[in-house]
py3Dmol code that shows the C-alpha trace and the ligand (Angstrom):
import py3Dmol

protein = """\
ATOM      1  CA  UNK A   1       0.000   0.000   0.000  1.00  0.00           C
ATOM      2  CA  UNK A   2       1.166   3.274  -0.943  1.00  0.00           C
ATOM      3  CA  UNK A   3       0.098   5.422   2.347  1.00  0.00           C
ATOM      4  CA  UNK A   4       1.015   7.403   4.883  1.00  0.00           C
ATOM      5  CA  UNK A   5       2.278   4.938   6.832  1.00  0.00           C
ATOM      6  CA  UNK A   6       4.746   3.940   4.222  1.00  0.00           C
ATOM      7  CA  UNK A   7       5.582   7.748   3.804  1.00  0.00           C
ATOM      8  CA  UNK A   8       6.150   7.669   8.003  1.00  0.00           C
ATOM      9  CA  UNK A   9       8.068   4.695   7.651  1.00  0.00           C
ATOM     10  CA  UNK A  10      10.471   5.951   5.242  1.00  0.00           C
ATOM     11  CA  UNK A  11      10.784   8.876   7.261  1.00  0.00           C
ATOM     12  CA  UNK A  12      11.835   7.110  10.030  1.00  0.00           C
ATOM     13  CA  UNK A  13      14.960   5.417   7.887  1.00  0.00           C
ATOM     14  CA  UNK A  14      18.522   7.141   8.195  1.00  0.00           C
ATOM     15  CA  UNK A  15      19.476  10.645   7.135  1.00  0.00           C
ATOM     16  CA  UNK A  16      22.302  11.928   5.182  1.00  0.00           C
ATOM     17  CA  UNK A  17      25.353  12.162   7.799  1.00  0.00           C
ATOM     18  CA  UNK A  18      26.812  15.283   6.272  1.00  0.00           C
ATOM     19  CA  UNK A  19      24.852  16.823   3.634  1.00  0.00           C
ATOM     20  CA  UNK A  20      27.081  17.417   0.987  1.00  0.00           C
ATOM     21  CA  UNK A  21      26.159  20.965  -0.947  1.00  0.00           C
ATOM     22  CA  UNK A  22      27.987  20.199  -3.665  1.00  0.00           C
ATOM     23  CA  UNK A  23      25.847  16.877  -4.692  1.00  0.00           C
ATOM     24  CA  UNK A  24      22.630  18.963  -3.926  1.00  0.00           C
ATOM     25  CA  UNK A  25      21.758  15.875  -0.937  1.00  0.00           C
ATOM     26  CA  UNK A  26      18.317  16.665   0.583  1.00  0.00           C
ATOM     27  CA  UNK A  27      16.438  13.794   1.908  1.00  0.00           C
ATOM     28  CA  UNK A  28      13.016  13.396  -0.194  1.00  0.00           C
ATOM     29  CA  UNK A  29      10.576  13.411   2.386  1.00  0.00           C
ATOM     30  CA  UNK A  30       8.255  10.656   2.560  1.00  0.00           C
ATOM     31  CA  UNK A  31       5.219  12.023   1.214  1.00  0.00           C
ATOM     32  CA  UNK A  32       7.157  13.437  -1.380  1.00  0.00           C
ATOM     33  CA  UNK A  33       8.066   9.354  -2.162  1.00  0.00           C
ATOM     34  CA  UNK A  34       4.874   8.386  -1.428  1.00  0.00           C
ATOM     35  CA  UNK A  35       3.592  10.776  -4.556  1.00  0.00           C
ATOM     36  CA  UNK A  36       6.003   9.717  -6.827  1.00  0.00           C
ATOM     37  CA  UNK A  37       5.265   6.081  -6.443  1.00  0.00           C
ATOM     38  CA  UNK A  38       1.468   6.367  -6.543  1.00  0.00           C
ATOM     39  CA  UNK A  39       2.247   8.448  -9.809  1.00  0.00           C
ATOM     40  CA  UNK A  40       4.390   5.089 -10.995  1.00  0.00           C
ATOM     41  CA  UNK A  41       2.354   2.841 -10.016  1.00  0.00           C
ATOM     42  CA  UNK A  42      -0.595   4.585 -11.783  1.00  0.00           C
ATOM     43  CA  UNK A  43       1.017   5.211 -15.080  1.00  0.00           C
ATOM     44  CA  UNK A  44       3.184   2.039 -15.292  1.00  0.00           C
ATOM     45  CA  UNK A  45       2.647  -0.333 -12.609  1.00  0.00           C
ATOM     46  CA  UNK A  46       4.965  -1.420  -9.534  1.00  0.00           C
ATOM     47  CA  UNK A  47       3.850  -4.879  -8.624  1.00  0.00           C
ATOM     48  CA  UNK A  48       6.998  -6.970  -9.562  1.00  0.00           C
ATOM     49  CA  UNK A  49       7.994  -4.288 -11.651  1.00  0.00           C
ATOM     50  CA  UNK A  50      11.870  -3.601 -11.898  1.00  0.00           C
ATOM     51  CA  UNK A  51      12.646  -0.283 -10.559  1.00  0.00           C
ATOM     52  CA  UNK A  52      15.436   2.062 -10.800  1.00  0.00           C
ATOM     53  CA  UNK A  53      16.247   4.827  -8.549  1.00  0.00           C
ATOM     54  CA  UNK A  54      19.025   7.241  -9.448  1.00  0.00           C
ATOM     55  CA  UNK A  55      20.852   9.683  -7.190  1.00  0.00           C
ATOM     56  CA  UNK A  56      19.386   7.135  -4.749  1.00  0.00           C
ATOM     57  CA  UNK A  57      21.014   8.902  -1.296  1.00  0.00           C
ATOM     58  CA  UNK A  58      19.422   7.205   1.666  1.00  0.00           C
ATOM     59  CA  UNK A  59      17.617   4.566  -0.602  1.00  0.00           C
ATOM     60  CA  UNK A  60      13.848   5.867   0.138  1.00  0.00           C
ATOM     61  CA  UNK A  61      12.961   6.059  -3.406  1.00  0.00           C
ATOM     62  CA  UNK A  62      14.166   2.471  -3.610  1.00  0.00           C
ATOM     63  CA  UNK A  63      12.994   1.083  -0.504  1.00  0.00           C
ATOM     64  CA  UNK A  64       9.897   2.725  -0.955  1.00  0.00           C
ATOM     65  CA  UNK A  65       9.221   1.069  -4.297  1.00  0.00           C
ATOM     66  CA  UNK A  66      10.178  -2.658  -2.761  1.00  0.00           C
ATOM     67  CA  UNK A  67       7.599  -1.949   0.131  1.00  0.00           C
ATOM     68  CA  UNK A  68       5.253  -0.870  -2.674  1.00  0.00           C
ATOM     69  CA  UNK A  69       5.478  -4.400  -4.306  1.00  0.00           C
ATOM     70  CA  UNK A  70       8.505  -4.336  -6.786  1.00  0.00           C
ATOM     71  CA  UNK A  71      10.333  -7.079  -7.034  1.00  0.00           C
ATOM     72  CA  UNK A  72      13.876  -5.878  -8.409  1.00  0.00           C
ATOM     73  CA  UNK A  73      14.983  -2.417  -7.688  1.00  0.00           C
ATOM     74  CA  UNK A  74      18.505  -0.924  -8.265  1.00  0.00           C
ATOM     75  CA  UNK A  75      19.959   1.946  -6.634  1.00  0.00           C
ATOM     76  CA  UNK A  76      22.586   4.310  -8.036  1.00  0.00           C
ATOM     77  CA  UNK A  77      24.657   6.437  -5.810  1.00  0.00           C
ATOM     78  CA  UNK A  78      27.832   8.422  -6.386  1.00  0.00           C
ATOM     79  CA  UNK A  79      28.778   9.192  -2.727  1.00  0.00           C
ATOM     80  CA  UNK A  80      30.230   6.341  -0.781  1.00  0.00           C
ATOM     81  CA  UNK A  81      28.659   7.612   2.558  1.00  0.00           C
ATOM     82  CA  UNK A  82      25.777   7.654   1.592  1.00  0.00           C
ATOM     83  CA  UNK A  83      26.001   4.447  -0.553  1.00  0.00           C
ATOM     84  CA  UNK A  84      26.421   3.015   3.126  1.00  0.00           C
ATOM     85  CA  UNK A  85      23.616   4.603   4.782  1.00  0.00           C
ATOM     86  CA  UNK A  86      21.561   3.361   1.664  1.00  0.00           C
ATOM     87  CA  UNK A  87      23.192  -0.405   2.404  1.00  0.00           C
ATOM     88  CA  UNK A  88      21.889   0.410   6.208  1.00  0.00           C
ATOM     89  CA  UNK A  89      18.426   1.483   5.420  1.00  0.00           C
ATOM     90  CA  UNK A  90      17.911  -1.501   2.976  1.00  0.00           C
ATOM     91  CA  UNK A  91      19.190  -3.897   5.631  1.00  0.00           C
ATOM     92  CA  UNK A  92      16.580  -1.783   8.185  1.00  0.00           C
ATOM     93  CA  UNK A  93      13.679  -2.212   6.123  1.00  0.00           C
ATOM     94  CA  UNK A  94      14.361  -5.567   5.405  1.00  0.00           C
ATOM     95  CA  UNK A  95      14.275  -5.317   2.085  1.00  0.00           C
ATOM     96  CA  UNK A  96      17.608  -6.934   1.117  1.00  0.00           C
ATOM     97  CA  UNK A  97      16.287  -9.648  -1.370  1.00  0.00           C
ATOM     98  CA  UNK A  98      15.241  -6.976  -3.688  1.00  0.00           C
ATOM     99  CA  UNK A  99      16.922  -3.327  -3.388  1.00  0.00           C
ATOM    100  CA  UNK A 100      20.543  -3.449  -4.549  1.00  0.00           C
ATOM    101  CA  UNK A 101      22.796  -0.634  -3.873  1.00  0.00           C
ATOM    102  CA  UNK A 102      25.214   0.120  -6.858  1.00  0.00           C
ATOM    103  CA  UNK A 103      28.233   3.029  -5.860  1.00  0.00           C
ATOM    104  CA  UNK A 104      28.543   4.921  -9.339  1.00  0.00           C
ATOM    105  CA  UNK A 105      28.267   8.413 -10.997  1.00  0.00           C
ATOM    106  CA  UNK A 106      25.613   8.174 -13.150  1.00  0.00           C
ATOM    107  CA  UNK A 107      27.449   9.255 -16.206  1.00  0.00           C
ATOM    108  CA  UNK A 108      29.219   6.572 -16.213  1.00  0.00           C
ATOM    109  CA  UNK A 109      26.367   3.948 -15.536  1.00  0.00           C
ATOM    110  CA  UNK A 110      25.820   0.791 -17.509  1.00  0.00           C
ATOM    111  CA  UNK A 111      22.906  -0.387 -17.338  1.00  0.00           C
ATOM    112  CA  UNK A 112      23.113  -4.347 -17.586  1.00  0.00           C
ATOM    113  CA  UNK A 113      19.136  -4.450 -17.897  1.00  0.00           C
ATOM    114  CA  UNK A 114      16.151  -3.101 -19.077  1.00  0.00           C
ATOM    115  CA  UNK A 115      13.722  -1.387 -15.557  1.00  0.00           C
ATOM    116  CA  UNK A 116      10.055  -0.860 -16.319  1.00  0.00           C
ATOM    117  CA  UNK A 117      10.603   2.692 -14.252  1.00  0.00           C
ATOM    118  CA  UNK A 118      12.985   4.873 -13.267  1.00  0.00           C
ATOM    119  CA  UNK A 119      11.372   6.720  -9.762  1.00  0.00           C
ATOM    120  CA  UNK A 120      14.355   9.457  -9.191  1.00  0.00           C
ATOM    121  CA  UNK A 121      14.760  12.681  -7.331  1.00  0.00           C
ATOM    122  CA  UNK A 122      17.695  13.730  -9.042  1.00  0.00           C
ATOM    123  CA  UNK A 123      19.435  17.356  -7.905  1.00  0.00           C
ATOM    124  CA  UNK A 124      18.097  20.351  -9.495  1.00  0.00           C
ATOM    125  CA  UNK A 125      20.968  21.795 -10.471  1.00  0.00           C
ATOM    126  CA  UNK A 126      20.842  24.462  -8.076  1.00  0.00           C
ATOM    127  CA  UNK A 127      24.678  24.152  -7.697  1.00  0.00           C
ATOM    128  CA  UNK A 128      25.779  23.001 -10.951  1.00  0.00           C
ATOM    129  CA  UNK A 129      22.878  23.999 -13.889  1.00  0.00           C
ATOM    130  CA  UNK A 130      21.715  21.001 -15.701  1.00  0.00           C
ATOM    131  CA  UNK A 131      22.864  18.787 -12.986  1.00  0.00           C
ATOM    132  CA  UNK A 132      19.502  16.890 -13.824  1.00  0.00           C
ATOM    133  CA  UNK A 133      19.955  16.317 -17.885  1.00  0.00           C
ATOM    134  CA  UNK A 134      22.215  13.375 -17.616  1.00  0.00           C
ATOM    135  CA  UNK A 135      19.891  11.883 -15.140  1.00  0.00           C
ATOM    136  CA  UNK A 136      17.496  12.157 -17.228  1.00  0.00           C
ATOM    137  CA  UNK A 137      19.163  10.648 -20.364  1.00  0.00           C
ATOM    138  CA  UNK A 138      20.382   7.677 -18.408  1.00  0.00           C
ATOM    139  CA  UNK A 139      16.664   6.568 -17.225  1.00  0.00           C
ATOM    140  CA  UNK A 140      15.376   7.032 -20.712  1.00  0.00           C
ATOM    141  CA  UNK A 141      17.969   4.277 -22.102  1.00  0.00           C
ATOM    142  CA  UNK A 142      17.146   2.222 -18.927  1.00  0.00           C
ATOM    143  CA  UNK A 143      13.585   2.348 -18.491  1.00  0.00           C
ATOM    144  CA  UNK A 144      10.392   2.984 -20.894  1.00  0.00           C
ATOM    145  CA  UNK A 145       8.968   5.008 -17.929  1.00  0.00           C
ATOM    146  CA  UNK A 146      10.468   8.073 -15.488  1.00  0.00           C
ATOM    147  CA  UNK A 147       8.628   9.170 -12.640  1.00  0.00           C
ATOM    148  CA  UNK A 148      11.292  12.089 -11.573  1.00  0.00           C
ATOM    149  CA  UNK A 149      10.917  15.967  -9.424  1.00  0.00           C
ATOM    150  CA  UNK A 150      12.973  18.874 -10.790  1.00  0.00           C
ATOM    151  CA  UNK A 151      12.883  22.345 -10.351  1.00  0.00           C
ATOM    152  CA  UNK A 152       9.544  23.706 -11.207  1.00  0.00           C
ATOM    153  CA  UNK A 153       9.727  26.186 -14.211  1.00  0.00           C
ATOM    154  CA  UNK A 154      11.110  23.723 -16.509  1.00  0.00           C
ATOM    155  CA  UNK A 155       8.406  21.764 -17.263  1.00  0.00           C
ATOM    156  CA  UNK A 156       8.993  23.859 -20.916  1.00  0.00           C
ATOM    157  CA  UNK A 157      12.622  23.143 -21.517  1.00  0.00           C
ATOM    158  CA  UNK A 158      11.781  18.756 -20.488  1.00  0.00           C
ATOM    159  CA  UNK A 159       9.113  18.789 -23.050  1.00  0.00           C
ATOM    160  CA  UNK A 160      11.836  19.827 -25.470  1.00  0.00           C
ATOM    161  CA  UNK A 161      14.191  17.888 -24.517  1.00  0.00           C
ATOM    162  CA  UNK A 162      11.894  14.627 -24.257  1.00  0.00           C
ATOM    163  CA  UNK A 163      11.180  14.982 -27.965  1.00  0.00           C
ATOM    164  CA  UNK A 164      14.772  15.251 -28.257  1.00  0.00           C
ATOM    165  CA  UNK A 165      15.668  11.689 -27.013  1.00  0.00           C
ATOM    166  CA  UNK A 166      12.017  10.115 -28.285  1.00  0.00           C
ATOM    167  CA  UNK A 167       9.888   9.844 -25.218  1.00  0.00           C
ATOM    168  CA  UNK A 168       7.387  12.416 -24.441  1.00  0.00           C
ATOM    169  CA  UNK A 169       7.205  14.697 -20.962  1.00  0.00           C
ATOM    170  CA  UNK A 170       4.164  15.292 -18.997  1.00  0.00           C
ATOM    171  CA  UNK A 171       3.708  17.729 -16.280  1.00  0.00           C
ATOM    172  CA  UNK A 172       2.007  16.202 -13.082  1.00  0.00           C
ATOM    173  CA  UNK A 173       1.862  18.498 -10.100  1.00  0.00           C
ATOM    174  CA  UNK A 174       3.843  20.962  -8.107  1.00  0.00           C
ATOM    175  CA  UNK A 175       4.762  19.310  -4.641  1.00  0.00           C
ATOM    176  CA  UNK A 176       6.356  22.088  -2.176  1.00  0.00           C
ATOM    177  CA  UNK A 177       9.566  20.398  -1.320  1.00  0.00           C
ATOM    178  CA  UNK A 178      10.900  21.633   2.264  1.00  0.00           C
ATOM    179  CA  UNK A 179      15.115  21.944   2.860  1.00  0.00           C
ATOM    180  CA  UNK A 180      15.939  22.122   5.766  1.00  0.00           C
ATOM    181  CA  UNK A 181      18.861  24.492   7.500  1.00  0.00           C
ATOM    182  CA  UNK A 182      21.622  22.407   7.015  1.00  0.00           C
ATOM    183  CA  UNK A 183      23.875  24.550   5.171  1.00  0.00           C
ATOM    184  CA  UNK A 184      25.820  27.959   6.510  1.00  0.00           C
ATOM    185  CA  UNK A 185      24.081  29.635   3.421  1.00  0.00           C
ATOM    186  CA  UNK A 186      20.289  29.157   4.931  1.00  0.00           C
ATOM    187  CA  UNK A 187      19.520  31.654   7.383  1.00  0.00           C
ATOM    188  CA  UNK A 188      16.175  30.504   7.683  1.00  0.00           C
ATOM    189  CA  UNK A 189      15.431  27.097   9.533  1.00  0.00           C
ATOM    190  CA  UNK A 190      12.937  25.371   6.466  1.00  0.00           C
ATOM    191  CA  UNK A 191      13.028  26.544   3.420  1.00  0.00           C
ATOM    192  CA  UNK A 192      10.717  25.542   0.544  1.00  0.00           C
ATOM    193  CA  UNK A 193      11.425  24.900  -3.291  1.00  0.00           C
ATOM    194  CA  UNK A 194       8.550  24.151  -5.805  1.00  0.00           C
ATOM    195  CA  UNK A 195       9.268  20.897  -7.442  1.00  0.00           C
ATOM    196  CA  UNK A 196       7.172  19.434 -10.556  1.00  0.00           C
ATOM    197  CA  UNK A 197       6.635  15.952 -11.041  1.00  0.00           C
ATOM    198  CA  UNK A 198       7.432  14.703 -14.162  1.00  0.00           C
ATOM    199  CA  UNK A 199       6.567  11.942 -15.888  1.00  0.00           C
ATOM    200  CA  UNK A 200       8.544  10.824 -19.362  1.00  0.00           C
ATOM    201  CA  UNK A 201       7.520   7.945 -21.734  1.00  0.00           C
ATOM    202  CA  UNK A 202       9.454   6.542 -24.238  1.00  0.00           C
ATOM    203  CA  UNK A 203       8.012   6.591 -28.129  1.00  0.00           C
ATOM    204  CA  UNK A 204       8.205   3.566 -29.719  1.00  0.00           C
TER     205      UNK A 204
END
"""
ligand_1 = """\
26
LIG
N 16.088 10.357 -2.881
C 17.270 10.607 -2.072
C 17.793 12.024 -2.217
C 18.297 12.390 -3.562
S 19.246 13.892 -3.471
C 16.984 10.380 -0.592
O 15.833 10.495 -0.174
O 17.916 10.165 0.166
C 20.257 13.674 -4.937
C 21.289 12.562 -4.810
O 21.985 12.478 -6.044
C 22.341 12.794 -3.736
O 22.407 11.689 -2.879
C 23.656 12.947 -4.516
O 24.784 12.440 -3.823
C 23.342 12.149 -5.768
N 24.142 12.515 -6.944
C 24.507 13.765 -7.345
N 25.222 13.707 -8.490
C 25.291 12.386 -8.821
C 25.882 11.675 -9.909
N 26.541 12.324 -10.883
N 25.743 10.328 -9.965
C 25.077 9.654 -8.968
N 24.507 10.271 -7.915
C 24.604 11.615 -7.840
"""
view = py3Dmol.view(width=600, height=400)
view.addModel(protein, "pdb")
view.setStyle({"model": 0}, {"cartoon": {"style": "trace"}})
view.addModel(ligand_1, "xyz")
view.setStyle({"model": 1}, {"stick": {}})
view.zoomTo()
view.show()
């Protein structure tokens, strides 16, 4: 069931130790996971789907989908701390026969199979513009489907560049996406970004 109480759950999992600015590492809040799922579950199905999640952090994309009812998820991470908080969190919500946690940038990601979905919170690029794009590139050779939040205002620019690779880019909903104070920058102790879900589908 995709519900609150798999949003608390996740919620409850580990945290990023150190944030790292640079990689853009928020936790996605568990509502904010339980959205995207019900949005891949409705447009392409989780039970015993395949599932990727990349820029996985903590796992809770990941996780979440397992508890959802996939039955093969992978999880790409660059950082090697967080790689082992992922490894924790799978371990903690015992999850380990189906959530594998694979240390890589995704640039340089293989892919050795085909996922149904790709369910990713990717950075927005807030530190590095178009931090997102290959993110986005790497899903669409992986997956048919992308269930993914980025910065809200370029809903324009990903229907572009959708047609651009062959898949087409929908526009789901704004979720208000809350960062917390971690970083000497924020004064303030939440702040919130508007994030747009986004849905892609490949043409065939
Ligand atoms: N869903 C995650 C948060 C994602 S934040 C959670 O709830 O924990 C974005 C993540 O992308 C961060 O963990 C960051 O380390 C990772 N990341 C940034 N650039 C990356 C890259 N090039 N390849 C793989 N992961 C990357």
């Amino acid at each position: 069931m995709i519900d609150r109480r798999l949003a608390m759950e996740l919620d409850g999992l580990e945290g990023f130790p150190e944030p790292k600015l640079s990689l853009e590492q928020y936790e996605t809040p568990g509502e904010v996971v339980r959205i995207l799922l019900s949005v891949a579950d409705r447009e392409f199905g989780l039970e015993c789907s395949r599932v990727l999640d990349l820029g996985a952090g903590t796992g809770r994309i990941g996780i979440g989908a397992a508890l959802a009812g996939a039955c093969e998820v992978t999880c790409v991470e660059v950082d090697s701390e967080a790689v082992e908080v992922a490894r924790r969190n799978v371990k903690r919500a015992d999850v380990e026969d189906r959530v594998e946690v694979v240390e890589a940038d995704v640039r340089d990601f293989e892919p050795e199979d085909q996922y149904d979905v790709t369910v990713m919170n990717p950075p927005f690029g807030a530190q590095r513009r178009g931090a997102d794009r290959p993110f986005v590139e790497v899903a669409l050779e992986a997956s048919s489907g992308v269930v993914s939040l980025h910065r809200a205002g370029t809903e324009e620019f990903w229907k572009r560049r959708a047609r651009e690779l062959g898949a087409t880019c929908d526009a789901i909903g704004v979720v208000r996406f809350p960062i917390p104070a971690m970083y000497p920058h924020h004064r303030s102790r939440i702040r919130h970004v508007d994030a747009v879900v986004l849905v892609f589908k490949k043409v065939d």
